[in-house]
C-alpha positions, 0 to 999 in steps of 0.5 A, spaced: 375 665 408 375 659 411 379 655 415 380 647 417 385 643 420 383 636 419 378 632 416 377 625 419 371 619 418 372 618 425 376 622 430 374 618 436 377 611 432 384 615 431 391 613 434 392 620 436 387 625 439 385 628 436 383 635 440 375 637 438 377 644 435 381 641 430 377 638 425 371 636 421 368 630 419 369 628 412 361 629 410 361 634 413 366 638 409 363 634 403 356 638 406 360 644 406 362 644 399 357 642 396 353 648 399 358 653 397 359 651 391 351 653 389 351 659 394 358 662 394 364 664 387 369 658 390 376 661 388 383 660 391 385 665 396 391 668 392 385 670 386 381 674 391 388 677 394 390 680 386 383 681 386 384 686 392 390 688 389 388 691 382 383 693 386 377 689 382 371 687 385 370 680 389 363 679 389 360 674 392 366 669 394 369 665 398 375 661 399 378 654 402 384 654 406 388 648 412 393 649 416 399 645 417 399 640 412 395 634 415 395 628 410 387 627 411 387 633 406 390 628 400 385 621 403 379 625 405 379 633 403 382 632 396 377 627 394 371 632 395 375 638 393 376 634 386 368 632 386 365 639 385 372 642 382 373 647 389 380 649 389 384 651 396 391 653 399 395 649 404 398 652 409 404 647 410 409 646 416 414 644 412 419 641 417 414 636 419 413 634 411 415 627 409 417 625 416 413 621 421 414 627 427 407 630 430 406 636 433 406 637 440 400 637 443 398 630 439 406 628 442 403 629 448 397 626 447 400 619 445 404 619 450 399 621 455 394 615 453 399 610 455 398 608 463 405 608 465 407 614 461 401 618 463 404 616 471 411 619 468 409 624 467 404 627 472 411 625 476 415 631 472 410 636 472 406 638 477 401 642 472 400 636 469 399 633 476 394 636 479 391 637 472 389 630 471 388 629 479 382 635 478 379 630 473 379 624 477 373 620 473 373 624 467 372 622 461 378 620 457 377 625 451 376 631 456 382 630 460 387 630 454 384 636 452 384 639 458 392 636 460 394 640 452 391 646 455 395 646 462 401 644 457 399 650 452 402 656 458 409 653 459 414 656 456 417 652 450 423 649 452 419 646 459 415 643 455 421 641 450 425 638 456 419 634 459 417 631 451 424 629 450 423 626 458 418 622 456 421 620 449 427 616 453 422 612 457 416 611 452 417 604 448 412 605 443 414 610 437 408 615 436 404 611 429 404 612 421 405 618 419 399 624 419 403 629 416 402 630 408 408 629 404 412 631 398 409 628 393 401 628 395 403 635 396 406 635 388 399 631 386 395 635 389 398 641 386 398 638 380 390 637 379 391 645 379 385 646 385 390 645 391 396 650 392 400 652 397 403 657 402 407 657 408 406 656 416 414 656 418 418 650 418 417 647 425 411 651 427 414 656 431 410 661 435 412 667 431 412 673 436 415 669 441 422 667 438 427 673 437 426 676 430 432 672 427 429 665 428 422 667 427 426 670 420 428 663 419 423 659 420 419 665 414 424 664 409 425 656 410 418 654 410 419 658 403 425 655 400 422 648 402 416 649 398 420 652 392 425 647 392 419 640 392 414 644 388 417 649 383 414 654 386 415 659 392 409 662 396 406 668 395 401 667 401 402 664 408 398 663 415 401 665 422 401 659 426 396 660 432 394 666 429 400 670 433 404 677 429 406 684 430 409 689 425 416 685 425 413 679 424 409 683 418 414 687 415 418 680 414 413 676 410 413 683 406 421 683 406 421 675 403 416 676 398 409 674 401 403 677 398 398 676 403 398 672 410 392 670 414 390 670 421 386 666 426 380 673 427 375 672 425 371 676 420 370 678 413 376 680 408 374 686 405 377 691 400 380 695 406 383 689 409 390 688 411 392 683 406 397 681 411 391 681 416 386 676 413 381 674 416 379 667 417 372 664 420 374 656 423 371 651 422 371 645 427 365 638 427 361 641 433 359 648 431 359 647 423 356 640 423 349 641 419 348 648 414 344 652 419 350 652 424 355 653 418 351 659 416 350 661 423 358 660 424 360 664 418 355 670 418 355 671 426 363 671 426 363 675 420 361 681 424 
């Protein structure tokens, strides 16, 4: 089971960073695809999972997912997975479908490049402070990255406060819309290659919220699907990978029939089909084929 995010011609041209563990190069996954199609049985995530189910065999396959529902996987994936008739899942965060709202790490990002906002910022949090004080003469790209990370261990609400801070200041609206919307995702399940599965509503951090929200955001995420696609989701993906046994016992409460993780390894007939295994794939370690095999057989074991 792999898993991508994006998939860009050029991240380094991007309005927004673009976090370097979070894509591909078009011809890259192009490389990629083209590859498992005269290596691999490419089949959709849902056919292994009733495969498993009904106890048949899987052989020699794999399949293709993405997190989050980025709209360069209409622009730039779409295309290639039309070309060699490789099918995929999609795992959307609905409420970010159709609308021009960024996740926080890219918000931030945007904000961060900025001078006078960047300045702002430093001045309301002391961890973005010494952050970027330690990287004095760093390049560009490693500081927003670095500056996420620090970011990545305040509680949520501090980081919402300072976002919101920043949004009243900042004159410049984050850009165009990077998130699919509805209809992209309609024609893309059209096609009969692309399908989609659910991965909350807001992007929620699923065992760190009490159990009514995380119940919340599961059921959403379904209902938007059901109600713009005609069809309500049997597979869903953990965001940041993150669950526990509440977590699972509710997906199973709401109809889900398989769910992938951020672990890595190789889905089996033994495998939890609420635990999926996934091998990322990201432009620095899977760029040419001897990479990407050694990514996909090293992190399958």
């Amino acid at each position: 089971m792999l898993m991508y995010h994006r998939v860009l011609d050029a991240p380094e041209q991007e309005t927004v960073f673009v976090q370097p563990g979070m894509y591909v190069r078009t011809e890259t996954f192009r490389r990629h695809i083209a590859f498992l199609k005269n290596s691999f049985s490419v089949l959709s995530l849902w056919e292994i999972v009733s495969r498993i189910r009904e106890g048949k065999s899987v052989g020699r396959c794999c399949a293709i997912t993405f997190d989050d529902g980025w709209r360069d996987s209409y622009t730039r994936a779409f295309p290639v997975l039309k070309e060699f008739g490789v099918p995929a899942t999609i795992f959307l965060a609905t409420g970010f479908i159709g609308t021009n709202r960024l996740f926080w790490p890219e918000e931030f990002a945007y904000y961060l490049r900025l001078p006078e906002i960047r300045e702002a910022a430093r001045q309301k949090s002391d961890v973005l402070d010494k952050t970027i004080q330690r990287l004095s003469g760093a390049g560009e790209g490693r500081i927003l990255d670095e500056c996420i990370s620090a970011l990545k261990v305040l509680q949520a609400q501090e980081r919402e406060e300072l976002l919101a801070y920043l949004r009243t200041i900042c004159q410049s609206p984050p850009p165009e819309r990077l998130l699919l919307n509805w209809d992209e995702a309609g024609q893309m399940q059209e096609s009969g290659l692309v399908s989609f599965g659910g991965h909350t509503a807001d992007h929620v951090i699923l065992d760190r919220v009490p159990k009514e929200k995380a119940e919340q955001e599961i059921m959403q995420s379904c209902r938007d699907i059901k109600e713009h696609l005609g069809v309500r989701p049997d597979l869903f993906a953990y965001p940041n990978g993150n669950y526990n046994p509440e977590i699972k016992a509710l997906l199973e409460k709401h109809g889900i029939r398989g769910a992938v993780t951020t672990k890595k390894g190789w889905l089996t007939k033994q495998t939890d089909l609420l635990e999926i295994p996934r091998i990322g794939m990201h432009e620095d370690v899977v760029r040419t084929i001897p990479l990407f095999l050694g990514r996909i057989f090293l992190k399958g074991f």
